[in-house]
N, C-alpha and C positions, 0 to 999 in steps of 0.2 A: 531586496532584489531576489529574484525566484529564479534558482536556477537547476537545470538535470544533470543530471550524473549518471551514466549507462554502465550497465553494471553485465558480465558474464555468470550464470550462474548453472551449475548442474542438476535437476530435480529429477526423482525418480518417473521411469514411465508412465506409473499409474497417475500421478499427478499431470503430467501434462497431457494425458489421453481426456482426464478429468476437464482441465482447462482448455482444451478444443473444444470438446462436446459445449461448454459453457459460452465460450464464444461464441459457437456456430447459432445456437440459441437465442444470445441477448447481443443483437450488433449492436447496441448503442455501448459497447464492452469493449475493450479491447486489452492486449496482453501486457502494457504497461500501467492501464488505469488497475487491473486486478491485484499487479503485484505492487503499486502505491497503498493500494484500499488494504491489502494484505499485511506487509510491510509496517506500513504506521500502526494498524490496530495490534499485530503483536508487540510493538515497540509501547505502545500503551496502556496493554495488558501487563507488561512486566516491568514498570519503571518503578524504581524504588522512591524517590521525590524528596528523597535525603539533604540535597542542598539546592543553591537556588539556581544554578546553570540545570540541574536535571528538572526541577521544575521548568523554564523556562522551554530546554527540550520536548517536555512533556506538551505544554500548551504547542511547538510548533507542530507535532505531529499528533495532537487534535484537530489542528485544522488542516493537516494535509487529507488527515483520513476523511475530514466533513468534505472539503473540497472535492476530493475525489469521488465519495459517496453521487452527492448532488449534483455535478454537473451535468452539464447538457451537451451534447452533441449535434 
């Protein structure tokens, strides 16, 4: 079952001046597919894969980050 979580978060100005500009550019984009695509790939970049719930972790936010990548609009 696939489900979202909304989350509040604070980012410095330059980043979100950065993530306008990027959306106003790519509409098929928007500010929750960024910080999915964002999100998962640092969570995948730094997983240690020590035991098999972080493996497991590890595979679901591969396919979040693929999911997000690819989809369509």
């Amino acid at each position: 079952m696939n489900s979202n979580v909304s989350i509040l978060a604070e980012i410095p100005e330059e980043l979100h001046l950065s993530l306008k500009n990027y959306l106003e550019t790519h509409p098929h984009w928007d500010q929750d597919r960024v910080f999915a695509a964002a999100l998962s790939l640092f969570l995948l970049q730094n997983n240690n894969g020590q035991n098999s719930e972080a493996s497991q972790n590890y595979r679901a936010c591969a396919r979040v980050y693929l999911e997000t990548l690819f989809q369509s609009n």
